[in-house]
N, C-alpha and C positions, 0 to 999 in steps of 0.2 A: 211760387207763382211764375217767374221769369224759369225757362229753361233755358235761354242760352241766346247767344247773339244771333240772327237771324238774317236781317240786311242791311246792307249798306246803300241811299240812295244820293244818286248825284243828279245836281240841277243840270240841264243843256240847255242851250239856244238853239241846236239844231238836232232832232231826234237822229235823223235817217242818218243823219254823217257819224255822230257819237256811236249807233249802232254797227254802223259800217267797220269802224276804227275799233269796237273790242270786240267784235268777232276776230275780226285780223289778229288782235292783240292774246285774244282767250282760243285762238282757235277751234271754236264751237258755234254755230249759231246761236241764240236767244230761246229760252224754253218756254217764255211767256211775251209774246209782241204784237202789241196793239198801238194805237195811236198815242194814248195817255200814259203808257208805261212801255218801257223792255225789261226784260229782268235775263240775266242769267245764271245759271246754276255753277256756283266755283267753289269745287271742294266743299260743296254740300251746305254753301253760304252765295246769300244771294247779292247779287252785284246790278243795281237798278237803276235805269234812267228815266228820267220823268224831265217832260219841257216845261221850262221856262226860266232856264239860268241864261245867264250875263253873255248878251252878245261875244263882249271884250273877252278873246282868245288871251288866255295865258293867268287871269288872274282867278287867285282860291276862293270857290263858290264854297255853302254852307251844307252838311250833309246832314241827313235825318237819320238816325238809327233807328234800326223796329228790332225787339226782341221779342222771340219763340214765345206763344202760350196756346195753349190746351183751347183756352175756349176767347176770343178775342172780346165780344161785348162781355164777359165776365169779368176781365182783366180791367178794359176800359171802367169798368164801373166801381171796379175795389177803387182804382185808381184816382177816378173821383172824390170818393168818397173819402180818401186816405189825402184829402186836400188840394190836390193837383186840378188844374184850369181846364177848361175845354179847349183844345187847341183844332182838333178835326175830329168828329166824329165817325164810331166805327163805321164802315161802308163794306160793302162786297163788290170788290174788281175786279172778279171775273174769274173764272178757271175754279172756285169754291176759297178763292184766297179773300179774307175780311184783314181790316189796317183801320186802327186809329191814332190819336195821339195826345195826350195833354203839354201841358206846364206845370212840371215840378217844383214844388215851392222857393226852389232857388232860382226859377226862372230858364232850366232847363227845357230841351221838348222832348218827350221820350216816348217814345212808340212799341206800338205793342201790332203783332202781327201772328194771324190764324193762319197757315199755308198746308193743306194735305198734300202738297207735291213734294213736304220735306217730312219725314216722318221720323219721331225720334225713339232709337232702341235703346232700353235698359239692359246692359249684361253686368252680372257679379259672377264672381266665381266664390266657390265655398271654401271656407277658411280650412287648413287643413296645420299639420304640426307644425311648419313652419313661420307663423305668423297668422293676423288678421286675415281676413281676404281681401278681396277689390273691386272696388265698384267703379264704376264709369259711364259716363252717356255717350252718345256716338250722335249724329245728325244724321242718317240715310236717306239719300232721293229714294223716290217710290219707286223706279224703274228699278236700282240696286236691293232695293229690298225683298222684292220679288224671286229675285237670284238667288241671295241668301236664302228664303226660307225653301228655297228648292236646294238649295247645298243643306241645310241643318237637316230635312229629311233624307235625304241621300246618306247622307254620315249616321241616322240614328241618332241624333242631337236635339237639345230642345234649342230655338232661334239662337238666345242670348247665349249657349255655352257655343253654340256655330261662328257666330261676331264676334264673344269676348278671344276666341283664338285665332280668327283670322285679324284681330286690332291687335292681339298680342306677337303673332307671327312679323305682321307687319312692323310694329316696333323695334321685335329684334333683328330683322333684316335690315333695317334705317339708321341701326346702331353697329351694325358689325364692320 
């Protein structure tokens, strides 16, 4: 059900300044900014501000995690049902992205978020003499996804053996 961590959201007192200050900071604009939210896209994990944290400059506000799922009121609702509180109901904020949240029966709040601006690839490679094979998930923005499957037809490739070598090429250059 969970695919993977998704976002991280921080409370502000002051939208327009906090946005100010990690663009500076991410060197990119915001890929989702409206009044009620910013979000930006960092390394394929989203980084979000939402107003209404603690005036008081300097001290540690409380953050929400939303983890990746497939279908978000689907999620919400095993989630229910698997015991967990209503804490916000699923909603659609815009851009096709749906967010909700319960309480965990430890008293947790764990959120669950639907985003088609993050799309997630599967590549395995096939096992061959030397061991098992390899599986791995990847998180692509949609913009980068596009690219790729214009490199995996360029190359004669299906998507995921186009990914699984340019995540593998990139590993071994990160390690050399």
């Amino acid at each position: 059900m969970l695919q993977g961590l998704r976002s991280q959201i921080y409370q502000v007192a002051d939208l327009a300044a906090a946005k100010a200050w990690y663009t500076e900071l991410l060197g990119t604009p915001p890929y989702f900014d409206e009044s009620f939210y910013v979000g930006f896209n960092v390394g394929g994990y989203e980084l979000g501000l939402q107003p209404g944290g603690d005036p008081d400059a300097g001290q540690a506000k409380d953050a929400a995690t939303y983890w990746s799922v497939p279908d978000a009121d689907a999620a919400h609702a095993r989630l229910l049902a698997l015991g967990a509180a209503e804490y916000q109901p699923v909603q659609d904020v815009g851009g096709g992205i749906k967010l909700g949240a319960v309480i965990d029966p430890q008293g947790n709040v764990l959120g669950v978020i639907q985003n088609p601006h993050f799309v997630a690839a599967q590549a395995q490679t096939e096992a061959d003499e030397s061991g098992p094979g390899l599986t791995f998930s990847l998180h692509i923005p949609q913009t980068v996804l596009g690219q790729a499957r214009a490199g995996a037809r360029s190359a004669g490739v299906s998507l995921a053996e186009y990914v699984g070598e340019c995540a593998l090429d990139g590993l071994y250059r990160g390690y050399r």
